[in-house]
VOBA-1610 file (N, C-alpha, C; in pm, whole numbers, padded with zeros to 5 digits, always signed):
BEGIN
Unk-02550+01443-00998Unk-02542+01311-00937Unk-02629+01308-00811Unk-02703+01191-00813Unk-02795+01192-00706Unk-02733+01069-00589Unk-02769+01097-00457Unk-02688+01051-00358Unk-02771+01015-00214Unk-02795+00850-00198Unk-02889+00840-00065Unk-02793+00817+00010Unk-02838+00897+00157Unk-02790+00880+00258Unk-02806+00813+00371Unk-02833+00744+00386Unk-02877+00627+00542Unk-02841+00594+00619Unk-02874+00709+00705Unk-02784+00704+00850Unk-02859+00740+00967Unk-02892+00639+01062Unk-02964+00663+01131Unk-02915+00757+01245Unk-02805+00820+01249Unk-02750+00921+01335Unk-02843+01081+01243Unk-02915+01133+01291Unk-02978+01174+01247Unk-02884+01346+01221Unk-02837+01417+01335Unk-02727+01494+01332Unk-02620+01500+01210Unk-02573+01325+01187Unk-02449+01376+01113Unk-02481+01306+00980Unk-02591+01253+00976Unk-02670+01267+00843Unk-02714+01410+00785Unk-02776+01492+00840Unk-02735+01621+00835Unk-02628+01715+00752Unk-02511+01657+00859Unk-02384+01707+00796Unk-02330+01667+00683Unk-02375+01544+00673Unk-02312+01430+00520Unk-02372+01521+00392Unk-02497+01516+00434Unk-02603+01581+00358Unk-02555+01748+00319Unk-02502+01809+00373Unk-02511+01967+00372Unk-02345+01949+00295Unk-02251+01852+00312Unk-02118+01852+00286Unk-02138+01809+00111Unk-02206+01701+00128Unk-02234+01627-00022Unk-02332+01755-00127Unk-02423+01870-00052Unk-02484+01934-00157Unk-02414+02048-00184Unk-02298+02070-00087Unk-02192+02194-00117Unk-02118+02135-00226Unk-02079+01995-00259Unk-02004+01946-00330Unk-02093+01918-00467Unk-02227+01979-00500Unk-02265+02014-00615Unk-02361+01865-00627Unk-02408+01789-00529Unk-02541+01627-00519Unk-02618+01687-00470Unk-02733+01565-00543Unk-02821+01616-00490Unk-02867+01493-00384Unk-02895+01558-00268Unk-02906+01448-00161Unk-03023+01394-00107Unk-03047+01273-00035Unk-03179+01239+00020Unk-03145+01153+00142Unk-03201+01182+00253Unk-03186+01151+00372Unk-03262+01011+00419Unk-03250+00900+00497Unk-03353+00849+00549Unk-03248+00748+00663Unk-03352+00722+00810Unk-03231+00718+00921Unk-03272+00541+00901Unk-03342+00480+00833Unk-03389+00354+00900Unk-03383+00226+00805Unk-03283+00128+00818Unk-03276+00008+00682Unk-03358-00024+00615Unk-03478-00065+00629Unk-03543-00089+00607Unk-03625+00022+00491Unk-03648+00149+00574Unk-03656+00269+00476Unk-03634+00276+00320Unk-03446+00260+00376Unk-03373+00267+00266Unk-03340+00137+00194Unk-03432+00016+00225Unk-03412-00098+00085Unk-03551-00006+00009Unk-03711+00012+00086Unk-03777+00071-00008Unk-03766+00151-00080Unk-03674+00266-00055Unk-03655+00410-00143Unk-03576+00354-00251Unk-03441+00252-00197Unk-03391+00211-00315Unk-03456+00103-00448Unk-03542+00070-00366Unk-03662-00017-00463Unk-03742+00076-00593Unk-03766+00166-00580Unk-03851+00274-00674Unk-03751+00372-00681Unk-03596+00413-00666Unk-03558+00518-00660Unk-03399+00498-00721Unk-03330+00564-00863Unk-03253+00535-00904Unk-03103+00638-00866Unk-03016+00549-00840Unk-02937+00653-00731Unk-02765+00645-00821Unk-02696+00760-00798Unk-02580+00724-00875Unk-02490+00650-00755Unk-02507+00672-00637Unk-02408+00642-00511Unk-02491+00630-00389Unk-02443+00542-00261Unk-02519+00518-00191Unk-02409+00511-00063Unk-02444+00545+00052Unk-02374+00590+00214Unk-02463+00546+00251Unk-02409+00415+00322Unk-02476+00345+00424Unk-02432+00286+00530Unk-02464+00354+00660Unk-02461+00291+00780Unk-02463+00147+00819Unk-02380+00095+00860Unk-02467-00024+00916Unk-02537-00049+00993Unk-02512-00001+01128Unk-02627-00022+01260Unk-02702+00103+01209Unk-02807+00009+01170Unk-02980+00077+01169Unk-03083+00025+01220Unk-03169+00099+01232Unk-03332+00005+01286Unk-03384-00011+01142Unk-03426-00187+01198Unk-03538-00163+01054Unk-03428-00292+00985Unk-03315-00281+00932Unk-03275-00331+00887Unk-03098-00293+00885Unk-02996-00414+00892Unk-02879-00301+00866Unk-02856-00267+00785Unk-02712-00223+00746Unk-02643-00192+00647Unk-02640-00321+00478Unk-02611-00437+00603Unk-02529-00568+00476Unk-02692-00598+00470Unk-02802-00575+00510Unk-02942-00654+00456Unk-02966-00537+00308Unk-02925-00411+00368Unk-02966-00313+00288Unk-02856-00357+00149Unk-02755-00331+00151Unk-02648-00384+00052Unk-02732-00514-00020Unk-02701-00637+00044Unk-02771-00761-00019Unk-02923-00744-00136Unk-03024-00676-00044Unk-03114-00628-00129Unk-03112-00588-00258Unk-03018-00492-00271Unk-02974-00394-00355Unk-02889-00489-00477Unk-02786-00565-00426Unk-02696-00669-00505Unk-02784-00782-00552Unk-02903-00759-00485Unk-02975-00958-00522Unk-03079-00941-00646Unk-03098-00787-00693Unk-03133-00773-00784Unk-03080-00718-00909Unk-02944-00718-00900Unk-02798-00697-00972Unk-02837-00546-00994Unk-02829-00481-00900Unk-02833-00337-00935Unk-02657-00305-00888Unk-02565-00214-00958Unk-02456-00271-00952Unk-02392-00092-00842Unk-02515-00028-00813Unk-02502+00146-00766Unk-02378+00150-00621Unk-02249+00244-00707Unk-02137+00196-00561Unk-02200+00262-00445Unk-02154+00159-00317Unk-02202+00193-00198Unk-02095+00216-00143Unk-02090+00300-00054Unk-02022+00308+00067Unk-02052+00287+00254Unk-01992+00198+00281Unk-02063+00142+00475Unk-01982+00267+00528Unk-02080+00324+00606Unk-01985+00380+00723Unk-02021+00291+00815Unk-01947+00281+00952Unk-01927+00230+01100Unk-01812+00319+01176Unk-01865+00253+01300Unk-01758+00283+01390Unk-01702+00139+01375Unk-01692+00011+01345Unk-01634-00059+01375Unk-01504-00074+01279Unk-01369-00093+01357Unk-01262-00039+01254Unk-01161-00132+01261Unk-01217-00322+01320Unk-01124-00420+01305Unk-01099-00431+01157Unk-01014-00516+01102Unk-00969-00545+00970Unk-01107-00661+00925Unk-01148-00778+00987Unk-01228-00845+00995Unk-01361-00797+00918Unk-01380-00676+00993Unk-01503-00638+00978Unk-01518-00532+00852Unk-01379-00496+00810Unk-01390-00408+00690Unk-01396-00516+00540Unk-01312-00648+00561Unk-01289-00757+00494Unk-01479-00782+00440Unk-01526-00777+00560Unk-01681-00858+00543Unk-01755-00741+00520Unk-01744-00619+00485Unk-01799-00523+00462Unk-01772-00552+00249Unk-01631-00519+00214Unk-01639-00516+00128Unk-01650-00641+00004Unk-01652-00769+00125Unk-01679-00933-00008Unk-01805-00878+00061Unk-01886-00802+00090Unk-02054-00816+00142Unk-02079-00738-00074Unk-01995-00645-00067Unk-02060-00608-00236Unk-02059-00465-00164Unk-01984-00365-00124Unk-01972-00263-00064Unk-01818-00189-00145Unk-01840-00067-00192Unk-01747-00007-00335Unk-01619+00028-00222Unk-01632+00120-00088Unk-01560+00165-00045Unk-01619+00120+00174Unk-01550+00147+00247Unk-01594+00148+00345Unk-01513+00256+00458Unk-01562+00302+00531Unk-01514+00453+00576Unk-01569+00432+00760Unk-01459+00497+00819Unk-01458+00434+00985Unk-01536+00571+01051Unk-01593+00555+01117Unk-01648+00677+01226Unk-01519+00681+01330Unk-01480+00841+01333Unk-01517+00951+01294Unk-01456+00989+01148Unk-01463+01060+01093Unk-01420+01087+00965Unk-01383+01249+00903Unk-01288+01231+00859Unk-01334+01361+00772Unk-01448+01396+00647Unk-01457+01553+00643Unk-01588+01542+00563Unk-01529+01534+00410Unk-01424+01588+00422Unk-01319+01652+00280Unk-01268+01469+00208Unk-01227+01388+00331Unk-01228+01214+00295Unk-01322+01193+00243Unk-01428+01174+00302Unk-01563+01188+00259Unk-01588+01177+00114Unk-01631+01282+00074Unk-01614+01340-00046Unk-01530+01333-00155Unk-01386+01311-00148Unk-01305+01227-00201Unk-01286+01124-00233Unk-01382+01044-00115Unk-01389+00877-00153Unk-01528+00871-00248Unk-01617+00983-00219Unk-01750+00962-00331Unk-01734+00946-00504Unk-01634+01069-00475Unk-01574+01114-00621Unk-01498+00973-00658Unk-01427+00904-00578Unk-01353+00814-00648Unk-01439+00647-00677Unk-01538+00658-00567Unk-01657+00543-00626Unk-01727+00607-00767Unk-01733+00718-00784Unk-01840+00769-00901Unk-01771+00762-01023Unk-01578+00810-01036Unk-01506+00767-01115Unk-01519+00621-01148Unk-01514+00547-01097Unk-01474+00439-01120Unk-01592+00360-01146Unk-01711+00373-01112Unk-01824+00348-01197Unk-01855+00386-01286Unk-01826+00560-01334Unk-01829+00554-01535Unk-01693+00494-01571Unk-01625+00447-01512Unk-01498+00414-01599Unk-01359+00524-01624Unk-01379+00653-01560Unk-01317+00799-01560Unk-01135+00723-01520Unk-01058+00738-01564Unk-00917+00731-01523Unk-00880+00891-01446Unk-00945+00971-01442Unk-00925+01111-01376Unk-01034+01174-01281Unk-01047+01264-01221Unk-01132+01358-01237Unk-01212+01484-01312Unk-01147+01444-01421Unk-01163+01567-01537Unk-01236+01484-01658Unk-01323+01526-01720Unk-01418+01503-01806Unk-01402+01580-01927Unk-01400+01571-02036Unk-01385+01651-02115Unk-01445+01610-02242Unk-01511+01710-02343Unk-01541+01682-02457Unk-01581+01762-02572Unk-01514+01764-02665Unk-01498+01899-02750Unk-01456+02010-02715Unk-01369+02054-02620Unk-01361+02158-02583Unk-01399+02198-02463Unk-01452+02140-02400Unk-01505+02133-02320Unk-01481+02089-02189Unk-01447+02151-02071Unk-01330+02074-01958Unk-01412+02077-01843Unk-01455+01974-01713Unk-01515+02022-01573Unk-01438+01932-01494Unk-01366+01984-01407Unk-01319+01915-01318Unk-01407+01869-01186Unk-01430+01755-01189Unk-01494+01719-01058Unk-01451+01726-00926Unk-01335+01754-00875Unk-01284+01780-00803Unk-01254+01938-00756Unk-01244+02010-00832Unk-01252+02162-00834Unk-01349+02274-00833Unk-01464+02182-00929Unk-01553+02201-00976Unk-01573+02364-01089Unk-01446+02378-01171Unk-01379+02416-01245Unk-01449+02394-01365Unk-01506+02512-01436Unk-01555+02427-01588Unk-01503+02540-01677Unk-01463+02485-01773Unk-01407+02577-01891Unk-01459+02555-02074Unk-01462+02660-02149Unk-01504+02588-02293Unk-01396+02636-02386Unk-01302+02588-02455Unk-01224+02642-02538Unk-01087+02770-02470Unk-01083+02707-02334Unk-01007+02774-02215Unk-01052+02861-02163Unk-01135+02896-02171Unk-01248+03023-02121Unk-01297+02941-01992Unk-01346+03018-01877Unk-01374+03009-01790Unk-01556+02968-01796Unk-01605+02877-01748Unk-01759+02910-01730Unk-01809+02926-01623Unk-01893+02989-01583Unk-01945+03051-01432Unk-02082+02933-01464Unk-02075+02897-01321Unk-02240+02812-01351Unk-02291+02822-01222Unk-02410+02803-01244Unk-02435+02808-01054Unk-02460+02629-01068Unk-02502+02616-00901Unk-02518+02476-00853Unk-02585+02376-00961Unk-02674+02401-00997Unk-02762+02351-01037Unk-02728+02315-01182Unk-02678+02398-01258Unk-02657+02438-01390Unk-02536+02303-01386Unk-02403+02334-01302Unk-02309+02242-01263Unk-02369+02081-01282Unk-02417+02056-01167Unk-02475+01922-01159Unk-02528+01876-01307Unk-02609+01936-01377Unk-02671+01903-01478Unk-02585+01871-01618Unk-02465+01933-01594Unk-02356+01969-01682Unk-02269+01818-01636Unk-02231+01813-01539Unk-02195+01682-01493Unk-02249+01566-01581Unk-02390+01560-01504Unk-02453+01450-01579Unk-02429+01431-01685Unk-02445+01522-01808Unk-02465+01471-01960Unk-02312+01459-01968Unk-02226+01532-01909Unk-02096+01505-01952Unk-02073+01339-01892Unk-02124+01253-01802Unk-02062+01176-01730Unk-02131+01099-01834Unk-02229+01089-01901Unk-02308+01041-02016Unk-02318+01049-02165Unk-02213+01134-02219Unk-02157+01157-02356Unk-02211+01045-02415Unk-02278+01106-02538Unk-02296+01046-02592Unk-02453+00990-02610Unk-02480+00963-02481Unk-02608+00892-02436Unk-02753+00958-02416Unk-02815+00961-02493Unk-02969+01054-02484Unk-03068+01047-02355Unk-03087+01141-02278Unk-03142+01112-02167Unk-03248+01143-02149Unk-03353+01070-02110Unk-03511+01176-02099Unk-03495+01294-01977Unk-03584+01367-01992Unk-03627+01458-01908Unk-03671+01408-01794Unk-03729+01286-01778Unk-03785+01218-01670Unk-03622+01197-01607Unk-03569+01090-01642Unk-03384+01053-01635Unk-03314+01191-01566Unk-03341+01283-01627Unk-03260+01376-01549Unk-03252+01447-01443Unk-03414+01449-01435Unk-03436+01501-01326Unk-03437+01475-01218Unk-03491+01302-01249Unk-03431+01222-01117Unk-03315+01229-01076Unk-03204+01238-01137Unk-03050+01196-01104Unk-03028+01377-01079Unk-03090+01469-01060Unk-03082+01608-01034Unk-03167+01661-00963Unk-03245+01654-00954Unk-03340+01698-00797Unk-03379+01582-00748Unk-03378+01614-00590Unk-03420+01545-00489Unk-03544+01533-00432Unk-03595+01450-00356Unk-03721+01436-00309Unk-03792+01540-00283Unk-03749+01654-00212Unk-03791+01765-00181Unk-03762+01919-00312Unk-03788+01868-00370Unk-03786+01962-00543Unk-03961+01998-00535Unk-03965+02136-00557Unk-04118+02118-00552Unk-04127+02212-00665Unk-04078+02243-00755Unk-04056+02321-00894Unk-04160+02289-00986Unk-04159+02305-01114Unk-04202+02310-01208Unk-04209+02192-01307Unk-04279+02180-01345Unk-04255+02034-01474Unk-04139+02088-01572Unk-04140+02208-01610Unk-04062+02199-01736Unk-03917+02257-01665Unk-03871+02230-01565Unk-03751+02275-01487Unk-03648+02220-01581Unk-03642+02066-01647Unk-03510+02038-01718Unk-03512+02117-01806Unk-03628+02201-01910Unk-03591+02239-01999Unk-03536+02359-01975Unk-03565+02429-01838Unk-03545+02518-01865Unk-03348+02567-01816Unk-03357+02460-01708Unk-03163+02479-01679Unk-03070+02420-01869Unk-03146+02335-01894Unk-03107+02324-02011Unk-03091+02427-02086Unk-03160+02486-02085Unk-03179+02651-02197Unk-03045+02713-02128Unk-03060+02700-01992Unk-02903+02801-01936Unk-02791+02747-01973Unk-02776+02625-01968Unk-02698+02574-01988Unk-02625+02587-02173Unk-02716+02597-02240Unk-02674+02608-02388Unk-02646+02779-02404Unk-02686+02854-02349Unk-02625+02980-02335Unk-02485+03008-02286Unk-02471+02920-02165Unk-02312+02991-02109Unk-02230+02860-02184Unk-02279+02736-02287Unk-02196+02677-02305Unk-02172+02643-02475Unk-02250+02682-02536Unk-02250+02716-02647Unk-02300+02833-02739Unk-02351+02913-02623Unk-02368+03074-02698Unk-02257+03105-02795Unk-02285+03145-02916Unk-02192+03219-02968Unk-02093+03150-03035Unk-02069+02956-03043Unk-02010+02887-03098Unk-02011+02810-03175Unk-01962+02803-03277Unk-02001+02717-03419Unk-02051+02551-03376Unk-01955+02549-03268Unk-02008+02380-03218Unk-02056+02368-03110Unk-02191+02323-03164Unk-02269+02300-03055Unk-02257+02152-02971Unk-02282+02175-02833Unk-02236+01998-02735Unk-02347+01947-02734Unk-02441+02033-02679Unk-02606+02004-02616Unk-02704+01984-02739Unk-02748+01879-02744Unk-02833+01886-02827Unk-02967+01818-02805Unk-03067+01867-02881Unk-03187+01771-02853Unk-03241+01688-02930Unk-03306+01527-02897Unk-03324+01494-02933Unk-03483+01423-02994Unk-03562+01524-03057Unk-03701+01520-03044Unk-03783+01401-02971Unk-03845+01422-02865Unk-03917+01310-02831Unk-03865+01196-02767Unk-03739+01252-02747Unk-03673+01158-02632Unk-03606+01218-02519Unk-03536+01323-02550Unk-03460+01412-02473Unk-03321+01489-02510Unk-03247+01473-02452Unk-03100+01570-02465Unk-02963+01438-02461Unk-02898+01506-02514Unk-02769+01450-02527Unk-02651+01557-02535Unk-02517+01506-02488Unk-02409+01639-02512Unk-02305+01500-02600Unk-02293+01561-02689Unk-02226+01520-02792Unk-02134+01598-02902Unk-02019+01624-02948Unk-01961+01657-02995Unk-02006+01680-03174Unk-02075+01806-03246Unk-02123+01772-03328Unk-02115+01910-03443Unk-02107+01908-03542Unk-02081+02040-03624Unk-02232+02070-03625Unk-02256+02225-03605Unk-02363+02327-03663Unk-02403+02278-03799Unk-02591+02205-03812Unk-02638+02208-03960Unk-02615+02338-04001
//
C-alpha cells in the first residue's frame, strides 16, 4: 500500500513517514499544498495524510482537488485545531477520518488501517484466501496454518494482490502501489519479489494462489494445479 504524506512540519513528517514504513507502506513525503494536488495529479495513492495549514495550498483546496475529479482515495486531515466545528467541516469537506495534533503514532496507524479496510470493503483486518491468512494488523501471515516469514517488501506485495483477489494487475500497477519515489532498483524488481513470493507461498503445494497472467500481469486467485 502506497501512502502520501503532506505535512508541512517537516520533523514529524519524518516520523509519520518512518512509523507508516515500519508498518509495512510505502511512503512519500512532500511539505507544501500545492505540491501535493500535483503529485496527486500523476500519482496513484491507496491513502492520503493531509495537513491542513500548508503553503502553497491547504489541506480542504488539496482534498477538493482530489474529490472534483471523483477520485474517491481515503484521506485523512491532521490539525491542531480540535473544536467540533472544525472537525464537522473537515469531514462534509470529503475527508475519510480526521486526527488532532498531538497524536499517537500507534492511533495513527490504526486509523490508516481502518480507512484502508473500509475502502476494499474488509469487515476485519484479516484477509484470507485459500488457505491463506495475513493479518494486517499483526502483520502475521500464514498458509494452511503454517507460519510464513516474509520480509518487508515481500509483505507489502502480498498485501496488495491479497487486497485485490481476484483482479490481474500489471507490473507497472504494482509497482507503483509498492515502491516509492525514491526506488532506484531494477525494471524487473516485480518479477522478481514475485518469484519470492511464490516460493515461501506456494512452494511445494498442489494449489497454487499466484498466478500469471501472460501479457498482462499477476493475479492471486484461488485455483487447482493444470
Amino acid at each position: 500500500m502506497r501512502i502520501l504524506v503532506a505535512e508541512d512540519e517537516q520533523d514529524l513528517a519524518l516520523i509519520i513517514a518512518r512509523k507508516l514504513t515500519q508498518e509495512g507502506y510505502s511512503v512519500d513525503c512532500c511539505h507544501d499544498g500545492a505540491e501535493a494536488m500535483d503529485i496527486l495529479s500523476y500519482t496513484e495513492y491507496d491513502a492520503v495524510i493531509l495537513d491542513i495549514m500548508m503553503p502553497g495550498a491547504d489541506g480542504y483546496q488539496v482534498l477538493q482537488s482530489l474529490r472534483s475529479r471523483g477520485d474517491a482515495t481515503p484521506v485523512m486531515f491532521l490539525t491542531a485545531r480540535d473544536a467540533v466545528s472544525d472537525r464537522v467541516k473537515g469531514l462534509d469537506s470529503g475527508a475519510s477520518d480526521y486526527l488532532v495534533k498531538p497524536f499517537s503514532l500507534e492511533e495513527l496507524a490504526a486509523r490508516v488501517r481502518t480507512m484502508l479496510r473500509t475502502s476494499f470493503g474488509m469487515a476485519s483486518n484479516v484477509l484470507s484466501v485459500g488457505g491463506l491468512t495475513l493479518d494486517c494488523a499483526t502483520h502475521q501471515v500464514t498458509r494452511d496454518g503454517q507460519p510464513v516469514d516474509l520480509s518487508a517488501k515481500e509483505y507489502a506485495l502480498l498485501e496488495y494482490l491479497m487486497r485485490n483477489r481476484g483482479v490481474v494487475l500489471s507490473r507497472e500497477k504494482i509497482e507503483n502501489h509498492i515502491w516509492n519515489f525514491d526506488y532506484e532498483g531494477g525494471t524487473n524488481v516485480v518479477d522478481v519479489y514475485i518469484s519470492y513470493l511464490r516460493k515461501k507461498i506456494d512452494g511445494g503445494r498442489d494449489r497454487r494462489l499466484i498466478h500469471t497472467v501472460r501479457g498482462r500481469g499477476y493475479v492471486l486467485r484461488e485455483e487447482k494445479n493444470e
